[in-house]
C-alpha positions as CSV (number, residue, x, y, z in Angstrom):
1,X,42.1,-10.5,109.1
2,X,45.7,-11.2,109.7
3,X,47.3,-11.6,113.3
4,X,48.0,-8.1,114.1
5,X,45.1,-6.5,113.1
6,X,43.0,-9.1,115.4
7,X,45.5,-8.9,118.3
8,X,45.2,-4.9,118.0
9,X,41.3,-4.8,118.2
10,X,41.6,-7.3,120.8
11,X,44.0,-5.0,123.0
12,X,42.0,-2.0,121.9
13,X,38.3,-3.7,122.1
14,X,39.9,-4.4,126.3
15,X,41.4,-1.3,127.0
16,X,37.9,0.8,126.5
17,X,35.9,-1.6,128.3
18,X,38.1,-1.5,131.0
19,X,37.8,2.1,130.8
20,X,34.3,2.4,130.7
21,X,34.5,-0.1,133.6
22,X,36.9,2.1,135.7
23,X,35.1,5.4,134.8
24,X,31.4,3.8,136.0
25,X,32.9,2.7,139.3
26,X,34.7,6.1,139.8
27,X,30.8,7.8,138.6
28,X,28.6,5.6,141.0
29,X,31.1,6.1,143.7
30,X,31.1,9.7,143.8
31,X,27.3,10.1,143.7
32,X,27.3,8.2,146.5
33,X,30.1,9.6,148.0
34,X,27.7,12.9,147.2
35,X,24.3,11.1,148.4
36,X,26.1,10.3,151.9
37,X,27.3,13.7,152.6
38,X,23.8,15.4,151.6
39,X,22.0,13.2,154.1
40,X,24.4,13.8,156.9
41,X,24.3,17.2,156.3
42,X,20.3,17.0,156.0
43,X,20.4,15.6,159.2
44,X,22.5,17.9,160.8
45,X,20.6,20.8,159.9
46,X,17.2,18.6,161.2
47,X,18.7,18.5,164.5
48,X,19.4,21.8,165.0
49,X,16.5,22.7,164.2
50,X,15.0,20.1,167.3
51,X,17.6,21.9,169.2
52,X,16.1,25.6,168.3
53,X,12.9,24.4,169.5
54,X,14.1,22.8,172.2
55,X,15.9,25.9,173.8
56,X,13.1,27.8,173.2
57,X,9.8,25.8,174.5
58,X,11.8,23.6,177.0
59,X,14.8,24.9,178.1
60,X,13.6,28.3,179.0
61,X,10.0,26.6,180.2
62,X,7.9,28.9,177.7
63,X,4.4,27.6,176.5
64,X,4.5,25.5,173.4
65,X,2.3,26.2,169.9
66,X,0.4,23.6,168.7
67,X,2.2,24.2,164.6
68,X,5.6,24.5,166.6
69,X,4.5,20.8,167.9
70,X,3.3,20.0,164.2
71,X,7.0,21.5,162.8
72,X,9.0,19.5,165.6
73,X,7.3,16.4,164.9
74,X,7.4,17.1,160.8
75,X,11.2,17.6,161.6
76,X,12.1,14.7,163.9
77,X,10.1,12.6,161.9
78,X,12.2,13.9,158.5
79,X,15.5,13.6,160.9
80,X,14.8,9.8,162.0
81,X,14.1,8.6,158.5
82,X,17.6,9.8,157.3
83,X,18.8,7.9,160.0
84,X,18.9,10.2,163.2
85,X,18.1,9.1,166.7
86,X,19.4,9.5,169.9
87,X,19.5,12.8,170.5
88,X,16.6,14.1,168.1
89,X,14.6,11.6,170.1
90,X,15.3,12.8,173.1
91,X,14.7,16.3,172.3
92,X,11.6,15.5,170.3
93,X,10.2,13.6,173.1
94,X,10.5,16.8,175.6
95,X,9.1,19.2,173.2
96,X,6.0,17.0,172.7
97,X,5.8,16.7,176.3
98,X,6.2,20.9,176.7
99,X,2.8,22.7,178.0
100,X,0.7,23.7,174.6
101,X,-0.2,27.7,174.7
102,X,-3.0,28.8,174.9
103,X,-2.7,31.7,172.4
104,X,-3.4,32.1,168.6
105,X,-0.1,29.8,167.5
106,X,2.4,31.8,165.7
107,X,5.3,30.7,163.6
108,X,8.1,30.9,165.7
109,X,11.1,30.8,163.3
């Protein structure tokens, strides 16, 4: 193989790895890019739904299902694992602490 020929597959043999290289990083950082925004938006939507309880069973002192209990603690605990606190804790803690009805418990959605 003379000179040229080796220097050219050289140059080419760099200039796709360093592609493939540059087009990986740009992939993985994307999907993560992507993986960070679902989970904040996961979480948002988690703590609004704490809040909708919240309004509803604490805020305007009404009595509290047992599966609304079930669903605020399913939530908060779906909301803390993605990273929530603060004020999902907060509002999870008064819901649990809301007076349980007495009733047949309903779905309140």
């Amino acid at each position: 193989m003379d000179i040229f020929t080796s220097t050219t597959l050289e140059w080419l043999v760099t200039t796709v790895l360093g592609g493939l290289v540059g087009f990986l990083i740009s992939f993985l950082h994307r999907s993560m890019n992507r993986d960070k925004a679902f989970t904040q938006g996961m979480r948002v939507l988690l703590r609004a739904r704490l809040i909708d309880i919240h309004e509803k069973y604490v805020e305007h002192d009404d009595l509290c299902p047992v599966n609304v209990k079930e669903e605020a603690d399913e939530v908060y605990t779906a909301y803390h694992e993605l990273g929530g606190n603060g004020t999902g804790t907060h509002l999870h803690e008064e819901i649990m602490d809301a007076h349980i009805s007495s009733d047949s418990p309903t779905k309140s959605r």
